[in-house]
Residue frames relative to the residue before (quaternion, step in Angstrom):
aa qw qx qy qz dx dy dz
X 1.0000 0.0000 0.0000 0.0000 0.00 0.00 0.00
X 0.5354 0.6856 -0.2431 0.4293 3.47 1.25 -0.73
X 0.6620 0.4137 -0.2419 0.5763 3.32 0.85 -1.37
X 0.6080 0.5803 -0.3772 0.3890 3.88 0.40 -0.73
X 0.6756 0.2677 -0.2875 0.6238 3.65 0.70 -0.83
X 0.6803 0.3430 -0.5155 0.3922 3.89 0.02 0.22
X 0.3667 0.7229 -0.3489 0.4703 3.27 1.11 -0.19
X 0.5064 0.7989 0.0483 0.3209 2.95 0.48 -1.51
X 0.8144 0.1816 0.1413 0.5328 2.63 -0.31 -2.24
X 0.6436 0.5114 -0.3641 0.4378 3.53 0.71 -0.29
X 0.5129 0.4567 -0.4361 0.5816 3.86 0.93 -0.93
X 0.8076 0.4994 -0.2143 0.2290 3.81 -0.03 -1.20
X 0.7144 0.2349 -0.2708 0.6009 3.36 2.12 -0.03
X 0.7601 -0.5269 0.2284 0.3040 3.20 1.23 0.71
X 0.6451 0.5920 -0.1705 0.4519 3.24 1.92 -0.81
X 0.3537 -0.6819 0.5876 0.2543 3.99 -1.09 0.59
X 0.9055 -0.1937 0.2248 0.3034 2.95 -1.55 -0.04
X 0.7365 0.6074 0.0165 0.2974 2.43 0.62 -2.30
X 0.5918 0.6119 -0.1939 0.4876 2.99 1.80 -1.55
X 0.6691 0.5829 -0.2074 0.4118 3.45 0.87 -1.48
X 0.5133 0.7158 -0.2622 0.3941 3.26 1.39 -1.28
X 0.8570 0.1899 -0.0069 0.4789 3.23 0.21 -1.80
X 0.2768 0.6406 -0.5120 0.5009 3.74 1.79 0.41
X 0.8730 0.1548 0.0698 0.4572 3.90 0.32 -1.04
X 0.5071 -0.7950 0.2157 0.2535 3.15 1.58 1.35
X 0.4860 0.7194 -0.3041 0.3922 3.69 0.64 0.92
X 0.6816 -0.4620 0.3599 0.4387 3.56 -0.61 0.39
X 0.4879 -0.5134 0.6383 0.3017 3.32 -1.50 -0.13
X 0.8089 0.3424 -0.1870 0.4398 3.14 0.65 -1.20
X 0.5275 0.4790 -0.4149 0.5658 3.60 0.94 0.07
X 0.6471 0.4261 -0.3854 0.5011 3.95 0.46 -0.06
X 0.6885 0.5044 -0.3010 0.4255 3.29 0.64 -1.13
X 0.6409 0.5504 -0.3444 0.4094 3.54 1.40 -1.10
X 0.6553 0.5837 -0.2637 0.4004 3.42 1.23 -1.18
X 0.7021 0.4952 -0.1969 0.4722 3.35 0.76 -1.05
X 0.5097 0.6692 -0.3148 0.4396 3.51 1.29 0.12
X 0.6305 0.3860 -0.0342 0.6725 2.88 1.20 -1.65
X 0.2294 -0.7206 0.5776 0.3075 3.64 -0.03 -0.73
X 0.2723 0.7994 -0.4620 0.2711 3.40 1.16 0.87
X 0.2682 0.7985 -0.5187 0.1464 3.84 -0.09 0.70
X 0.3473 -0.6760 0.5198 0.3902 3.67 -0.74 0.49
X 0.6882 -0.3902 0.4439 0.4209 3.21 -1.53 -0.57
X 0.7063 0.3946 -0.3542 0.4690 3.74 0.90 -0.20
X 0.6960 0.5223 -0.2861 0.4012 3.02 0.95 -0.31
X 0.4278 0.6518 -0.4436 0.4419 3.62 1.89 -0.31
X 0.6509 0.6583 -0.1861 0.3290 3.11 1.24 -2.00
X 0.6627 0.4772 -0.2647 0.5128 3.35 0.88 -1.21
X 0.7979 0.4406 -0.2110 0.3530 3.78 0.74 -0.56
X 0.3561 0.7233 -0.2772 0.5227 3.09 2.20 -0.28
X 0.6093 0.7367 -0.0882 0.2797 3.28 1.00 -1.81
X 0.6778 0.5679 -0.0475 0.4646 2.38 0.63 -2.37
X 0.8627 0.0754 -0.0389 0.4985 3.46 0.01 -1.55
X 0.5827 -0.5757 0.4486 0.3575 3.98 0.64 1.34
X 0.5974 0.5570 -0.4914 0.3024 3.15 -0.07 0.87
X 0.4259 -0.6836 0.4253 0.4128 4.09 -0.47 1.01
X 0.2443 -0.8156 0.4980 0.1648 3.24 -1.05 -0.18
X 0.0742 0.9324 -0.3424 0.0888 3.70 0.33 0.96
X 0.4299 -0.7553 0.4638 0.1721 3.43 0.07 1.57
X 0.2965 0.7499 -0.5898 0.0444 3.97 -0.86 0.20
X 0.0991 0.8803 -0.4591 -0.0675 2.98 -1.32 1.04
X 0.3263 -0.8396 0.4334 0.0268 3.03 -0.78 2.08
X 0.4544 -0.7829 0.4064 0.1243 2.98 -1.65 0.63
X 0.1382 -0.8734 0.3773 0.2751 3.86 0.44 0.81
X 0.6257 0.5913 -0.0946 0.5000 3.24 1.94 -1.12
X 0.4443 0.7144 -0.5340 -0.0842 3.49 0.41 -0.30
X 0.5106 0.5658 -0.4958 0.4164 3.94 0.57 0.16
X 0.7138 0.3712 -0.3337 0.4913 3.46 0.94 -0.69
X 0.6662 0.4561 -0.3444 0.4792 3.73 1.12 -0.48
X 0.6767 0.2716 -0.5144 0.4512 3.67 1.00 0.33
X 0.3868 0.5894 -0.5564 0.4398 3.78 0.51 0.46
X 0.5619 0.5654 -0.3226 0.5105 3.53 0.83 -1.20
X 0.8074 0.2189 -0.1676 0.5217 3.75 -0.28 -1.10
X 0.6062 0.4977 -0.5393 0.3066 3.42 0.45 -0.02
X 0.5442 0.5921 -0.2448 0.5416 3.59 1.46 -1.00
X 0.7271 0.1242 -0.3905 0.5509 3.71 0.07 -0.13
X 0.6254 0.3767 -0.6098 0.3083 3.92 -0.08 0.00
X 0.6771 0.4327 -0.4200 0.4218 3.51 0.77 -0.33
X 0.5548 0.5451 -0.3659 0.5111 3.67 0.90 -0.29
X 0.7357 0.2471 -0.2616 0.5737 3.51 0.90 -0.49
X 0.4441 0.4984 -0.5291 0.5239 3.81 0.79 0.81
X 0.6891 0.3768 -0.3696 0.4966 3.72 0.68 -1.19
X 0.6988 0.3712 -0.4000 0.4625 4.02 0.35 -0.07
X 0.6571 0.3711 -0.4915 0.4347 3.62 0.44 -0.10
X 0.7255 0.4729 -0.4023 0.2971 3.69 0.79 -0.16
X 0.6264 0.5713 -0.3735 0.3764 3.36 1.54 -0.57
């Protein structure tokens, strides 16, 4: 999803890859590889935020939450049945 909005953002300032590349001192091919995958750390979002003015804001939502408390309910009790044995 990341790569999509830099994507994006690149058609929308005019700039290639390449540009973006040497905007944040890296290969071509190591962007191009990331942006394939959409594999980016968290500094590296930051550094690319930067680059192309743009804020950058991390959120994490929940579509499941009945199935995600079933989830944590099962390991706190799994991790109740190991702290007692």
């Amino acid at each position: 999803m990341f790569a999509k909005v830099v994507k994006h953002s690149l058609v929308e300032s005019d700039l290639k890859v390449a540009d973006l590349a040497r905007m944040i001192n890296t290969s071509y091919a190591n962007l191009s590889q990331k942006m394939k995958r959409d594999n980016f750390s968290e500094k590296e979002m930051q550094q690319i935020a930067d680059a192309l003015c743009l804020d950058l804001d991390i959120v994490l939502a929940n579509n499941h939450k009945e199935e995600q408390a079933k989830r944590i309910k099962a390991y706190y009790d799994a991790f109740k049945r190991l702290k007692s044995d």
